[in-house]
N, C-alpha and C positions, 0 to 999 in steps of 0.2 A: 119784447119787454120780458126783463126777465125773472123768475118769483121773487126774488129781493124787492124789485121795482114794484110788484102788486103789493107788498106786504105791505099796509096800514100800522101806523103808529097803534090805532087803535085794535089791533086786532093783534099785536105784542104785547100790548098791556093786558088783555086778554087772554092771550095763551099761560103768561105769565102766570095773572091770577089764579086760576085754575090750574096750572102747576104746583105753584108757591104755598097756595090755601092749603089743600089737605098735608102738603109734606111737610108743612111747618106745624098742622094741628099733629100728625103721626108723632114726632118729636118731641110735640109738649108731654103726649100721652105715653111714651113707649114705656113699657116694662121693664124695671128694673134686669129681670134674667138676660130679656130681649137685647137690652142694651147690652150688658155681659157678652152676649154670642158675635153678636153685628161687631163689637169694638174688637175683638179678638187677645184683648187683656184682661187681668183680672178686675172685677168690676171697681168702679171707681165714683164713687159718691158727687164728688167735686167735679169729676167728668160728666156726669151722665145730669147735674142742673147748669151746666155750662154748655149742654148740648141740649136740653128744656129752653132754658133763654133762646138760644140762639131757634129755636122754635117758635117762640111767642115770636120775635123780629121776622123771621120767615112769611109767620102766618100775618104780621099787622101790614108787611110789604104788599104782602096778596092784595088788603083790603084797599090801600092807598091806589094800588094800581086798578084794582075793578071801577073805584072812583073817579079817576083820574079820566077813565074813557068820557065820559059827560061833563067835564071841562074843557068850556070855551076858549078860556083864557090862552092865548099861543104863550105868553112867561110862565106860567105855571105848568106848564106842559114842558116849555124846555129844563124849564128847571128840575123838573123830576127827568128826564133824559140823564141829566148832566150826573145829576146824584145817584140815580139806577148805575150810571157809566162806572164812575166813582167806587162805589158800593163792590160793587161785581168784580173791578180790577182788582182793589186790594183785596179782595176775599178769595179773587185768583191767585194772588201773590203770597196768600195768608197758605192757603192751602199748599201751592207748589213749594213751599218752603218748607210747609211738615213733610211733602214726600220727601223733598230730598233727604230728609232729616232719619226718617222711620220709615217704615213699609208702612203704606194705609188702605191699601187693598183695594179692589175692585170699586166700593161705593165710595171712594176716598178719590182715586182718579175720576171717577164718573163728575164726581164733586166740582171736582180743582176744573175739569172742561165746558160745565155749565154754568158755572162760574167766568171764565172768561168768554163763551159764547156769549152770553146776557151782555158782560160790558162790553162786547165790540159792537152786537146788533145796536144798542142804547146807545155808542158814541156812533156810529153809523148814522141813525135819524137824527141824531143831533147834530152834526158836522155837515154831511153829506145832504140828506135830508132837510132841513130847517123849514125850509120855509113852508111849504105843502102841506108837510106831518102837521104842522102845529097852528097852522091859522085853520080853524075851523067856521065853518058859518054862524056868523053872527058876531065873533070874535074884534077884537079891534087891536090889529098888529103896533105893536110900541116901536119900530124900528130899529131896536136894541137886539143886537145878537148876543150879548152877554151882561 
């Protein structure tokens, strides 16, 4: 078996949150200078609460997925799959598009690959995965895969 096959739905949602959580709080909070150094242009107001937002999202995702592990429901579970999937592609696509566009430097690639890592893993359990990941005990399957 191989570690993919041990991974749990629930222990993605997991790793997740405790990813997602602090580095979306780091973003709500960072420094004006801070942000100046990291973005590697001259500071930019409009940039740097467009990258606050995109923090507070980061950090409410953490929450929904911490949550989500203690949902029985197997539709509410794929449905958050589908929309993590979702989410993670275009924001792959969002990203790879500004490198092509600009240099974005080290945390800008780092970005763009955990970005489409998340959506593949996410359609992975949902595609691949469905039925296992998502009936939990106690759970009552709808027979709907979408």
């Amino acid at each position: 078996m191989s570690k993919l096959e041990k991974l749990s739905f629930n222990d993605v949602l997991k790793w997740h949150a405790l990813a997602a959580g602090p580095a979306g709080l780091v973003l709500v909070m960072l420094p004006h200078r801070l942000f100046a150094q990291l973005s590697g242009a001259p500071y930019s107001p409009a940039a740097h609460e467009v990258a606050r937002c995109y923090g507070a999202l980061t950090a409410a995702q953490a929450w929904f997925a911490w949550r989500t592990r203690r949902i029985a429901d197997g539709r509410v579970r794929r449905m958050l799959a589908e929309a993590y999937a979702l989410c993670y592609a275009l924001t792959g696509l969002a990203l790879g598009r500004a490198m092509a566009a600009a240099p974005v430097g080290a945390l800008g690639a780092l970005a763009c690959l955990a970005s489409w890592a998340l959506a593949l893993l996410y359609a992975y359990f949902r595609v691949v995965r469905r039925i296992k990941s998502f009936e939990l005990p106690g759970s009552v399957a709808d027979g709907h895969d979408l």
